[in-house]
C-alpha positions in Angstrom: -43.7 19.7 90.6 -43.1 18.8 94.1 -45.2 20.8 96.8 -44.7 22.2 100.8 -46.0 24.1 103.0 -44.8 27.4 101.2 -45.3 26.1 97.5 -49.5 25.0 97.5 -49.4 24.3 93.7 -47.0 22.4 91.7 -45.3 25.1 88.6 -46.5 23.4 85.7 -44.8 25.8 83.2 -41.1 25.6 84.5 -41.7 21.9 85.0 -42.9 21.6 80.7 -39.8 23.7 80.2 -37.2 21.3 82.0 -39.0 18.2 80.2 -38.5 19.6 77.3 -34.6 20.2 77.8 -33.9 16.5 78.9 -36.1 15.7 75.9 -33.8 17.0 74.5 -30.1 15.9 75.7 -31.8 12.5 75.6 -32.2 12.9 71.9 -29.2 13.9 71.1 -27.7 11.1 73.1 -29.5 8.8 71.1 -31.7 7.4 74.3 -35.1 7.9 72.1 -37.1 5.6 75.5 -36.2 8.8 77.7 -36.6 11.0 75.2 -40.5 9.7 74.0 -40.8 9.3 78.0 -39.2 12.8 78.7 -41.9 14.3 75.8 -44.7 12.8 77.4 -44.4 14.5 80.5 -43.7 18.1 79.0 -47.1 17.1 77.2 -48.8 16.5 80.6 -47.5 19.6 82.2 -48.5 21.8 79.5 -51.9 20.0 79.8 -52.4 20.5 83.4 -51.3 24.0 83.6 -54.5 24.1 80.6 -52.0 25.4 78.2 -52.6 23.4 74.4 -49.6 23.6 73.0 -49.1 21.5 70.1 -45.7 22.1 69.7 -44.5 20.1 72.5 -45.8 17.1 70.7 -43.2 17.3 67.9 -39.9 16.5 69.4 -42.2 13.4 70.8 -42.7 12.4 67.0 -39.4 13.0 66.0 -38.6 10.5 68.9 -41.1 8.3 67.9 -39.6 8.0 64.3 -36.1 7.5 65.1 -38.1 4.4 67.5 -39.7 3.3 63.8 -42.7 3.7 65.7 -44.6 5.3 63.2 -48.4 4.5 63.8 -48.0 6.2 67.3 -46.2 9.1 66.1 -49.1 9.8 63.3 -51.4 9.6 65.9 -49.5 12.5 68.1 -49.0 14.4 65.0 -52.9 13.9 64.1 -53.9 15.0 67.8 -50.9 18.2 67.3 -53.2 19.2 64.0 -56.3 19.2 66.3 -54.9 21.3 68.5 -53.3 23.8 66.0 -57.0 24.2 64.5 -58.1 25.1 68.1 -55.7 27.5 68.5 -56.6 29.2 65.4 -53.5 28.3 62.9 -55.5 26.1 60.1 -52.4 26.3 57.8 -50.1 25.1 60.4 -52.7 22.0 60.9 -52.7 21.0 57.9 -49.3 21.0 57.0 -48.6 19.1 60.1 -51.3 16.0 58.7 -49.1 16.1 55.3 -46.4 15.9 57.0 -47.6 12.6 58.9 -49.3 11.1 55.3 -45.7 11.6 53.9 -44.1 9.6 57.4 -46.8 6.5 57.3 -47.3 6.7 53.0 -45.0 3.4 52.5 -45.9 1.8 55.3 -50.0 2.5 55.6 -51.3 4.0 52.2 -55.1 3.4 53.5 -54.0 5.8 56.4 -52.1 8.0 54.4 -54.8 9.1 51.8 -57.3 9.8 55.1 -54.3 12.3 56.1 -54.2 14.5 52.9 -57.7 14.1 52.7 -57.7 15.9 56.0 -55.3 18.2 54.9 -57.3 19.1 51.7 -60.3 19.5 53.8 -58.2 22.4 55.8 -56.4 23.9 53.4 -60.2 24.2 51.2 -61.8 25.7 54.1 -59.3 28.6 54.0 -59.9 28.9 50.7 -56.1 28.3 49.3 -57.2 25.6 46.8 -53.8 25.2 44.8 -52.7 23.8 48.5 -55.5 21.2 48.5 -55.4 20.1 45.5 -51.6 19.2 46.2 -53.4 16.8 48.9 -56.2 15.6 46.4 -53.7 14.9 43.8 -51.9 13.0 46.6 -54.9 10.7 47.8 -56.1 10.2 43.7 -52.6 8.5 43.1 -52.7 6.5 46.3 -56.2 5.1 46.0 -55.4 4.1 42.0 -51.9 2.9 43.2 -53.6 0.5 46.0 -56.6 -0.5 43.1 -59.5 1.6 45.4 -60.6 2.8 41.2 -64.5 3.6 43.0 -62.9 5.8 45.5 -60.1 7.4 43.1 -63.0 7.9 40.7 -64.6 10.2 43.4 -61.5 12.2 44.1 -60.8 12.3 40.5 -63.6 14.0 40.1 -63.3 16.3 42.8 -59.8 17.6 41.6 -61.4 18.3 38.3 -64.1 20.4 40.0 -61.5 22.5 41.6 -59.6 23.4 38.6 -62.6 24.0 36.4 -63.3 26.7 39.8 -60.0 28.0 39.4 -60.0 28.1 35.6 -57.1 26.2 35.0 -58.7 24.2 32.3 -55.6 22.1 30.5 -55.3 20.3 33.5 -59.2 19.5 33.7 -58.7 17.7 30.1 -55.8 15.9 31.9 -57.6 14.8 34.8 -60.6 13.8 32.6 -58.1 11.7 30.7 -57.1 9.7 33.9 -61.5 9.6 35.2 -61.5 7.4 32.0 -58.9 5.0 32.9 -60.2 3.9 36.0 -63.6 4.0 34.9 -62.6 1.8 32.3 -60.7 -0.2 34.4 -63.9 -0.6 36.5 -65.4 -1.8 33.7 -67.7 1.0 33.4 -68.3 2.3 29.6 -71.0 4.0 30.5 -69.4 6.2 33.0 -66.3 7.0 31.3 -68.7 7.9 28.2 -70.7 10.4 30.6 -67.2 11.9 31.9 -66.2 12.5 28.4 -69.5 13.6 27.3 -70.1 16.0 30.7 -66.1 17.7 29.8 -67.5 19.4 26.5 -68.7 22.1 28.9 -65.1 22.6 30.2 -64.1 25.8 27.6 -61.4 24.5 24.9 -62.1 20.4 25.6 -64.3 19.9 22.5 -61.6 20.2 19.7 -59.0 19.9 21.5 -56.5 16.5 21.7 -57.4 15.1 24.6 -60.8 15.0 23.6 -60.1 13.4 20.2 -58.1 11.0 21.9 -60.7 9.8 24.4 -63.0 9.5 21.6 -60.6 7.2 19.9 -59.9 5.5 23.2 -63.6 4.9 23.7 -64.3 3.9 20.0 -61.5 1.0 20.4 -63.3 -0.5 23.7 -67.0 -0.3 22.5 -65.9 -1.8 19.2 -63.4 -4.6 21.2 -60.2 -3.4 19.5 -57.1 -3.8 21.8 -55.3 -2.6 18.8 -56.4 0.7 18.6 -57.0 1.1 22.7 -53.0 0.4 23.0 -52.3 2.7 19.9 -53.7 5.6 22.0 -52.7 4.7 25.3 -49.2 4.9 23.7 -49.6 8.2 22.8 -47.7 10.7 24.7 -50.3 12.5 25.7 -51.2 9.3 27.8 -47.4 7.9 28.6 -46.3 11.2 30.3 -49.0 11.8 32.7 -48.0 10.5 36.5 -46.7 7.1 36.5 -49.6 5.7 38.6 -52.7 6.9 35.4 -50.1 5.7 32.7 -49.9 2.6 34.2 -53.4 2.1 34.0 -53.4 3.1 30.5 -50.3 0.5 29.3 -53.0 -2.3 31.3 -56.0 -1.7 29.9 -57.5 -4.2 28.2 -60.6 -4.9 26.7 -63.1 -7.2 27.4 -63.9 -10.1 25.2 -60.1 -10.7 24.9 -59.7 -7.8 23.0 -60.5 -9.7 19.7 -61.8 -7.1 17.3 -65.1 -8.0 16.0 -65.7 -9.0 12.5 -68.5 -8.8 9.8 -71.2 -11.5 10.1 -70.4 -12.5 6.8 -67.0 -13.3 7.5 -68.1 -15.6 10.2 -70.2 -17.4 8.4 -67.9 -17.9 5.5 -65.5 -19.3 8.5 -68.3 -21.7 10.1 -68.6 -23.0 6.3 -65.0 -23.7 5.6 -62.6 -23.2 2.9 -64.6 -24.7 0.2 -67.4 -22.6 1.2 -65.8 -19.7 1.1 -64.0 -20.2 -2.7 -67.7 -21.0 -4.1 -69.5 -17.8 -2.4 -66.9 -16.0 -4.1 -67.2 -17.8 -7.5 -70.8 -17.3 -7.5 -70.5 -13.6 -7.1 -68.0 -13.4 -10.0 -70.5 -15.3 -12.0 -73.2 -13.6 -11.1 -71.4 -10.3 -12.7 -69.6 -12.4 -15.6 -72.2 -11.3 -18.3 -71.9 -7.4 -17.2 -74.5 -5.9 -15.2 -77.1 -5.6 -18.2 
């Protein structure tokens, strides 16, 4: 880097190379302060010799991580991506913000879900829509895991569009099962009504189990029966799905207490008593003692 009266310019590129070698033997040695600081500097060369090299960022994360630094080293990875989709390798970007949502999923889920939402965003764009809906699938199990239910609606519903694009429509029936969860657990009948009602276009739904089983489900809520809501929440069909939408299937319950409602008459007879209740019956035996004639 140094200058003289035969060297005008500093040599940026041999500089980024060296800094990347004590990078590193620093790492290796397990000095991960020299190491981040030895990676920083091969960054800055790269940059001042206008060469974006996202590459040079990653043995800086790796540093990072070892440092349980792990905001910072999302951040370079996030600013790698950016680079990697300026130098014209989308798939590379976006397996680069996956791989940060994976490093920062335990420790910042909000963050986390904004990564793979990134990443399903990039991998869309390029059209290889199995890989983002990976990333969807992702962020819908993080948002119901941390209780977001309006947000995890949306990328419910997203993931379902998708699959009904690519035709793979079992899994649409799956992912209408789980819309209906966290709509219920919003508290929104009406919703989870309209997602059932909207999936009889999907070809095969109408007919098929999953259908008959969210009709069930719905039945049980609108009438206040927790007994028939946890009958088919039991089901397998609901019990094997991922952990985080059978969850919210084994918790639902419904409002009211999930008391199931009874016939007016039987409520009065219990607002009359006992007594009541033997006499109503006598005179209806009476009133048929003669025979109907």
């Amino acid at each position: 880097l140094k200058t003289g009266f035969l060297k005008w310019k500093p040599d940026y590129d041999s500089a980024a190379t060296e800094y990347g070698k004590a990078a590193v033997a620093f790492k290796n040695a397990k000095q991960f302060d020299q190491a981040r600081e030895a990676c920083l500097r091969e960054a800055e060369a790269h940059e001042n010799n206008k060469a974006t090299t996202p590459d040079s960022h990653i043995p800086l994360t790796v540093a990072l991580q070892e440092m349980q630094r792990l905001p910072e080293a999302v951040q370079l990875i996030e600013k790698a991506s950016m680079m990697y989709l300026e130098n014209g390798t989308p798939d590379t970007a976006a397996i680069a913000l996956e791989r940060a949502g994976k490093l920062i999923e335990n420790v910042s889920p909000e963050k986390a879900v904004q990564l793979y939402q990134q990443a399903a965003s990039v991998f869309e764009n390029e059209e290889r829509l199995r890989q983002a809906l990976e990333m969807l699938g992702k962020a819908s199990r993080l948002l119901v895991r941390g209780r977001r239910l309006d947000e995890a609606a949306l990328s419910l519903q997203k993931e379902k569009s998708i699959y009904k694009e690519i035709e793979n429509y079992p899994t649409c029936y799956k992912k209408t099962i789980a819309q209906v969860l966290v709509h219920l657990h919003r508290n929104d009948y009406v919703a989870a009504e309209r997602c059932v009602r909207e999936s009889y276009s999907i070809p095969g739904f109408n007919g098929s189990e999953d259908c008959a089983a969210l009709e069930q489900l719905l039945e049980g809520y609108d009438q206040q029966d927790q007994d028939q809501v946890s009958e088919v929440c039991n089901l397998p069909l609901f019990k094997y799905m991922d952990n985080d939408y059978a969850k919210l299937g084994l918790t639902l319950v419904v409002p009211g207490g999930g008391i199931k409602k009874k016939s007016p008459n039987a409520a009065q007879d219990k607002a009359r008593g006992p007594a009541a209740v033997g006499s109503h019956a006598d005179e209806e035996e009476d009133e048929y003692s003669g025979g109907l004639c």
